[in-house]
The first five atom37 places (N, CA, C, CB, O) and aatype in JSON, in Angstrom:
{
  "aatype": [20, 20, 20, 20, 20, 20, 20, 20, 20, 20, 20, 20, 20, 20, 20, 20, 20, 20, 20, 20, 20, 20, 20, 20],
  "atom_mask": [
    [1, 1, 1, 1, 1],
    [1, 1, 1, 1, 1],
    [1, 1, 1, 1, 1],
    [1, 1, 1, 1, 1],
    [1, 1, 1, 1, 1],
    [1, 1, 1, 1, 1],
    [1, 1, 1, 1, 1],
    [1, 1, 1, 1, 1],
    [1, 1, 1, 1, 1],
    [1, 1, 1, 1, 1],
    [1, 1, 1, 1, 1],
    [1, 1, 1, 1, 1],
    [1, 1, 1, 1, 1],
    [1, 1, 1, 1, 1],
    [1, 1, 1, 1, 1],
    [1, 1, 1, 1, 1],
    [1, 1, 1, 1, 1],
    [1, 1, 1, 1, 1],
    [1, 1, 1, 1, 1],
    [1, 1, 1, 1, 1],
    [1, 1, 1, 1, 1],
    [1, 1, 1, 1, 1],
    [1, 1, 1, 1, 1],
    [1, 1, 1, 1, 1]
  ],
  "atom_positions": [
    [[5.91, 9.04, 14.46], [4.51, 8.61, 14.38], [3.94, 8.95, 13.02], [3.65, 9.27, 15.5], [3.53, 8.02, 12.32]],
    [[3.89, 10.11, 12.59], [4.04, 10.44, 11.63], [4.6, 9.78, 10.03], [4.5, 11.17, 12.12], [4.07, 9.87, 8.92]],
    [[5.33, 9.39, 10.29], [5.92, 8.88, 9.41], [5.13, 7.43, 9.29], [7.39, 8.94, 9.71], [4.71, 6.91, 8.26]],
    [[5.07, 6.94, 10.58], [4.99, 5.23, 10.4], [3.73, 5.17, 9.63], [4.85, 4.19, 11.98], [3.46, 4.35, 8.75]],
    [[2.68, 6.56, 10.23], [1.32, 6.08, 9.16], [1.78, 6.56, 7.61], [-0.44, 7.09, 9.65], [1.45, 5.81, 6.69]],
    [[2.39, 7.52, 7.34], [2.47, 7.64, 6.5], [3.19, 6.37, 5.45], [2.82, 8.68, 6.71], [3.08, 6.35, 4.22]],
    [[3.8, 5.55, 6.14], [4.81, 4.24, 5.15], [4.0, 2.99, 5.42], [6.75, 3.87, 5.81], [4.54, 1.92, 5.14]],
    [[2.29, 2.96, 6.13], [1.37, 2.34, 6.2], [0.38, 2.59, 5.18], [1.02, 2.45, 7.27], [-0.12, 1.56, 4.72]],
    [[-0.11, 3.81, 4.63], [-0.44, 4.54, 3.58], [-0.32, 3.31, 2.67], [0.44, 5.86, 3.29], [-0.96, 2.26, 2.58]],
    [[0.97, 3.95, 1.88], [2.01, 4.04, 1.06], [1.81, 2.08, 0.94], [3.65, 4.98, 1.84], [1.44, 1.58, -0.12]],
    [[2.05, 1.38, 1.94], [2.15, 0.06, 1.87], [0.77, -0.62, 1.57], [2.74, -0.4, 3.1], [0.64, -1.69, 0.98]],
    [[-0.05, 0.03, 1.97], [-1.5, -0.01, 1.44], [-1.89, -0.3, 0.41], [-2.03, 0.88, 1.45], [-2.49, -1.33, 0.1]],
    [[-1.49, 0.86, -0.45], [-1.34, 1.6, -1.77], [-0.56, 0.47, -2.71], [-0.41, 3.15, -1.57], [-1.06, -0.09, -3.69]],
    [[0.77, 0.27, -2.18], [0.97, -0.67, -3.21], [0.46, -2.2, -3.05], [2.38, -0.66, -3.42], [0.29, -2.79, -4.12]],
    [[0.27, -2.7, -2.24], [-0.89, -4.22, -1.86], [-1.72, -4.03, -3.08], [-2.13, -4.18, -0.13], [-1.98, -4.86, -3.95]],
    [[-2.02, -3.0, -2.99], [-3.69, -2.69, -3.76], [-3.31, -2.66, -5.55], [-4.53, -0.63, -3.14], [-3.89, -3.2, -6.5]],
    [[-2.01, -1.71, -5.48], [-1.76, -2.07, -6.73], [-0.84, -2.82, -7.51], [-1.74, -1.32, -7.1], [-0.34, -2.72, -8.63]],
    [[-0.74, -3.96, -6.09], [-0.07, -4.93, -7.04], [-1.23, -6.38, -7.23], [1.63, -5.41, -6.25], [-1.14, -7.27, -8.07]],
    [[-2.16, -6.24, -6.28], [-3.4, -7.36, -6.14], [-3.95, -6.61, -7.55], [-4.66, -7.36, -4.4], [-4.3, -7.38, -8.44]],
    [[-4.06, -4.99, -7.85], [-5.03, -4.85, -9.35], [-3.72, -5.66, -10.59], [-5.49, -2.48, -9.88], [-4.2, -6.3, -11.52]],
    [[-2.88, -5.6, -10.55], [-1.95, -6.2, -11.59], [-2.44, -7.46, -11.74], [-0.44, -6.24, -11.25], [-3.29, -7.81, -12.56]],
    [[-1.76, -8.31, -10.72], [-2.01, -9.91, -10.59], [-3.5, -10.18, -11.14], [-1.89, -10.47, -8.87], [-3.85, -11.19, -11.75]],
    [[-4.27, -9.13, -10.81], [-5.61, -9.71, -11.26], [-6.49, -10.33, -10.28], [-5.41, -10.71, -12.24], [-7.54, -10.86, -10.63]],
    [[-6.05, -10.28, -8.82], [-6.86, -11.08, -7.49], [-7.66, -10.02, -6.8], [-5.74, -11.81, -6.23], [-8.34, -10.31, -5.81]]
  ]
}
């Protein structure tokens, strides 16, 4: 359980910093 939020986090995290790259 633990884990899964934690690699939900994490998947978050990079969405976010790949939408600030792209520029959207």
């Amino acid at each position: 359980y633990i884990f899964l939020q934690f690699s939900k986090k994490l998947y978050s995290i990079y969405l976010f910093y790949n939408g600030g790259n792209a520029g959207i």
